[in-house]
N, C-alpha and C positions, 0 to 999 in steps of 0.2 A: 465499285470495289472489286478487287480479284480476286476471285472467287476459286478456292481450291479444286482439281480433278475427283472424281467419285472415286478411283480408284484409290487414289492418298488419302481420303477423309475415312474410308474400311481400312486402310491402313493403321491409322490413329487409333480408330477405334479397337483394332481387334490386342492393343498392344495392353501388355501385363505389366502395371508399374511394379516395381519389386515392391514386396513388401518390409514393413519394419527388421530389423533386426534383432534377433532373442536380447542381447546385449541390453540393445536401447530397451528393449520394452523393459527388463528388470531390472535399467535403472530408473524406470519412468516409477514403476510401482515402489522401487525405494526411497522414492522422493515423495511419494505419496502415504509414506508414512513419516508424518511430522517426528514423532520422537528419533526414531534414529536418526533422520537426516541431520536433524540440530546435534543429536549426539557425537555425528560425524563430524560436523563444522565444528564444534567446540573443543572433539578431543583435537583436532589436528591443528586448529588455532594455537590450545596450551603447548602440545610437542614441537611446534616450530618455534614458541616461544623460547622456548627449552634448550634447542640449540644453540640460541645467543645469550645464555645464559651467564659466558664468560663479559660479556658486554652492560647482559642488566644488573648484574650482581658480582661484584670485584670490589677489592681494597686497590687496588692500583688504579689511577687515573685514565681517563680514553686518550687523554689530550693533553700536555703543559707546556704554558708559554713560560719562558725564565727568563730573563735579563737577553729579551730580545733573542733568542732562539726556542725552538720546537723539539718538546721530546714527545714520546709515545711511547709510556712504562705498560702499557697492556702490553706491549713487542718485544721490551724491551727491559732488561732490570740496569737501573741507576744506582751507584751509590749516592748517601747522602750527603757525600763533599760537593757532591754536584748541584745542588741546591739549599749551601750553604751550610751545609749540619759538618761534624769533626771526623767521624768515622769515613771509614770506608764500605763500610758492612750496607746490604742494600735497602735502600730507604726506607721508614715505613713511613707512606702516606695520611695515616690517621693521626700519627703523633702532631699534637697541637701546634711545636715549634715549625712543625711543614706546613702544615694549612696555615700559618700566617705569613709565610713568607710566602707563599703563594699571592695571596691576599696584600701584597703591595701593590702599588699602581707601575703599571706595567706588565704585570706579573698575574696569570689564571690558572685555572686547573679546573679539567671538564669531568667527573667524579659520573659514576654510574650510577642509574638510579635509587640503587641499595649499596650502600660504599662497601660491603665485604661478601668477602669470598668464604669459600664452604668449610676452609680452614683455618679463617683470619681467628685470630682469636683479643676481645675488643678487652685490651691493657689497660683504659681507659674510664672503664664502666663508673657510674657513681652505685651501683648496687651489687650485692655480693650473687653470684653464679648459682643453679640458676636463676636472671634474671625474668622479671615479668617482662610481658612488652610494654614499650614506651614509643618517645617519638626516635629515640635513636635503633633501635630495636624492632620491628615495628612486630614481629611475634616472640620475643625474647629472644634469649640466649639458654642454651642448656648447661651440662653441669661443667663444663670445659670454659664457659663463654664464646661460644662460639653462634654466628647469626644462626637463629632455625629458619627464618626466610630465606637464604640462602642456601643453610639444606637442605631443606624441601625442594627447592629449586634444580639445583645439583641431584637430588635425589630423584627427582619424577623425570629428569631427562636419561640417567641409568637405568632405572627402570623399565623404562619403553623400550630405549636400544636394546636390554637385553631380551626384554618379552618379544619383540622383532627378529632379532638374532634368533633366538631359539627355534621361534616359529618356521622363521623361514629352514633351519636347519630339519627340524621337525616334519615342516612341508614334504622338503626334500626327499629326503630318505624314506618316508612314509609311500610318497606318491611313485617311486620307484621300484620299494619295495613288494607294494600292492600291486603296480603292473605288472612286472614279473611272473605275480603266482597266479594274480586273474584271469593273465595272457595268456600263457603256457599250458597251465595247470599240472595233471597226473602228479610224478615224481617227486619234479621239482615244487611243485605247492604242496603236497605230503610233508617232505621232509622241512620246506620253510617252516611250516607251520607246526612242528613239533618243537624248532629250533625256537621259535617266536614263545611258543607255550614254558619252554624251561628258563629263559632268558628273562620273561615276565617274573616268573616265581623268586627272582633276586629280591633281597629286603634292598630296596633301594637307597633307604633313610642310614642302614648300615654302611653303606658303602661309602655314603658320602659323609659320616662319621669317621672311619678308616681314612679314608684319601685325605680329608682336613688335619686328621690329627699327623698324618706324615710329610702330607706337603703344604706348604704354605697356603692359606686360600684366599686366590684370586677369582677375576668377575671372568678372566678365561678358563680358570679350572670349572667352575662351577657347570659354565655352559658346554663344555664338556663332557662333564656327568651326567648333567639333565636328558642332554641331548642322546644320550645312550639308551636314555629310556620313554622319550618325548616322539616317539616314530609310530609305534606298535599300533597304537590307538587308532589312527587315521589309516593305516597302511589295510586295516580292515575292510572298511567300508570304500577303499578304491580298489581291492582285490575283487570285492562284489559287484561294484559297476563297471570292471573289465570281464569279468566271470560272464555277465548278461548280457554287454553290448557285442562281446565276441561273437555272439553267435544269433547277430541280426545279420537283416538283408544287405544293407549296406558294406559289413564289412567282407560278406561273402563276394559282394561286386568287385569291390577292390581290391581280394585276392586271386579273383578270374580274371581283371586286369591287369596282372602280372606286378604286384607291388608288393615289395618285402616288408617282413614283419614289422622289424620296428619304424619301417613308412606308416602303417597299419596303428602303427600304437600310438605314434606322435601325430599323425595327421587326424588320424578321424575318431579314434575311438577315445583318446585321452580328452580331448576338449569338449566330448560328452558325458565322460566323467569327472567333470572338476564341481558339480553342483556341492555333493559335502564338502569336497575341502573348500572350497569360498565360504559356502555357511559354516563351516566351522572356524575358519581364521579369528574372531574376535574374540572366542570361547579359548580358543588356544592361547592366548597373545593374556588376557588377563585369568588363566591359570598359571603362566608363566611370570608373570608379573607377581601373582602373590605365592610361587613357591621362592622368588626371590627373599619378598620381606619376610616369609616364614623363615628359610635358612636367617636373613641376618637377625631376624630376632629371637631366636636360637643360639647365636654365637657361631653357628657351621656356615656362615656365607664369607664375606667380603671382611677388612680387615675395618676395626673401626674408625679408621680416618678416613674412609673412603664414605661418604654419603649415598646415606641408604634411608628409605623410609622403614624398614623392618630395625637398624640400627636406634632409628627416633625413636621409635615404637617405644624396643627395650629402655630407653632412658625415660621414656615415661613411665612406664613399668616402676623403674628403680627411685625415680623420683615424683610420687604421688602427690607432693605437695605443687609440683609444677605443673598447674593444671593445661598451659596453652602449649605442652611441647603433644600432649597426648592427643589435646580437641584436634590442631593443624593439622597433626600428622594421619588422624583418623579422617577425618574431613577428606584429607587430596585421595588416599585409596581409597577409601568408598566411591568419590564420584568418577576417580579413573577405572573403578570397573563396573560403576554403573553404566559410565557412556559405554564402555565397549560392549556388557551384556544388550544393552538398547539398539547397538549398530547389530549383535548378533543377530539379537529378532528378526530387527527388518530385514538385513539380507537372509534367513530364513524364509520370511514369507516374499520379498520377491522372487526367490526362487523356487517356491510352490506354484507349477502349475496350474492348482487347482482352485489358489486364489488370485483374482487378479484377468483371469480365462487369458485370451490371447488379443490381449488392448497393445 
């Protein structure tokens, strides 16, 4: 066997494999905590689900064959001359005369798992609005007739997107904000920070009473308001981890290296302050979440055709005797902000230092 030189084997030896990654290690120790990580898998399971929510749950067909041709009413709106009905008004799929013509030989129709949409409303019911659930219903219908599996549905996917939106808009402005005065300081952190204090003392809840009663309220006005006031809070605690890391060795190096500030800010000192804002994203995201259904169950959010879990709410509220529009709709937020308080933990304690040492 060939046997390596003395000098190459001191070589090998004296060599430093790099070590782990902070990254890797705290997501080793976030995996090491069972509750979040399933918390993680499961909410991200339901929110992807949620996107194809046009596909799980629709009154309009994915697929129909008709007399030897192919349509595609999820794409596309048909009238019912076109599969044989008198009008021209555009189909509706549920009505019985369709589904039987479907239902000749030759002739299918590939129907979504839950045949209706967030605004279908079922013509058809054998029980008067709102209904219990059944097998055509499978959690009722509320006081309109309309599917509450569907709403829900509909509804836990706008939810997210907005709690998402906001955050990230929140992130934003927050972690910019906070650099700024951390970075800087003197003057310019004085004056922020008086500006920040008068701007806080707004009645918030006011304003978005005002703004509602004058302009129509939409899911973009809302996140516009929110987001006026969704910064403050985090922009604190990133002013304080630039205020501290400013004035390590580190950044001192890389200013006797001749590197401009905001080199300074984005390369080395910002990606050592982002530990609160990560632990804080899940905290934010379902705050966000439930100041939605708080406005729409309220009346100050979104308009009430639009699917909202705080909308249900209210219609359980108003209707007590319809006990599965109130269990469903408590059910899906509670455990959407139980997973996410569960993912906040963990990514909390993976990114304590002080547990977990430096595995």
């Amino acid at each position: 066997m060939n046997q390596l030189p003395l000098n190459q084997k001191r070589s090998e030896m004296n060599v430093v494999r790099p070590s782990q990654s902070p990254w890797r290690r705290n997501w080793q120790r976030f995996r090491r905590n069972r509750m979040g990580y399933w918390s993680l898998v499961l909410f991200s399971t339901l929110f992807i689900l949620s996107l194809f929510a046009d596909v799980l749950s629709n009154d309009r067909p994915l697929v129909v064959r008709y007399q030897g041709q192919w349509y595609y009413p999820l794409f596309h709106t048909y009238p019912e001359s076109t599969f044989g009905g008198d009008f021209q008004t555009p189909a509706d799929y549920l009505d019985p005369f369709i589904r039987q013509r479907f239902q000749e030989p030759g002739n299918f129709a590939l129907y979504p798992p839950n045949p209706y949409g967030s605004e279908t409303l079922n013509y058809f019911a054998k029980a008067p609005n709102p209904a219990a659930p059944s097998t055509e219903n499978l959690l009722g219908t509320d006081d309109r007739g309309r599917d509450v599996l569907a709403r829900l549905l509909y509804g836990f996917r706008l939810s997210v997107l907005f709690g998402l939106a906001l955050t990230v808009i929140g992130v934003t402005l927050g972690v910019a904000s906070g650099a700024l005065m951390g970075f800087f300081g003197g003057r310019l952190d004085l004056i922020s920070q008086r500006l920040i204090e008068i701007w806080s003392s707004m009645p918030e809840l006011y304003l978005l009473i005002i703004f509602t009663s004058i302009f129509q309220p939409t899911v973009g006005l809302l996140l516009l308001l929110l987001s006026l006031f969704g910064w403050m809070g985090l922009s604190d605690y990133v002013r304080a981890e630039f205020y501290r890391n400013r004035s390590l060795d580190y950044v001192r190096a890389a200013r006797a290296l001749g590197l401009s500030n905001w080199q300074i800010m984005w390369r080395h000192i910002l990606p050592n302050s982002l530990m609160p804002v990560i632990t804080f994203l899940p905290f934010r995201m379902s705050a966000s979440i439930l100041a939605l259904a708080s406005l729409d169950f309220l009346g100050l959010g979104v308009s009430q055709d639009t699917p909202s879990l705080g909308e249900l709410l209210a219609q359980g509220k108003n209707n007590l005797d319809a006990w599965w529009i109130s269990i469903s709709t408590f059910t899906v937020l509670v455990v959407t902000l139980l997973l996410l308080t569960f993912m906040g933990d963990a990514l909390r304690d993976a990114f304590d230092t002080r547990k977990g040492g430096s595995q």
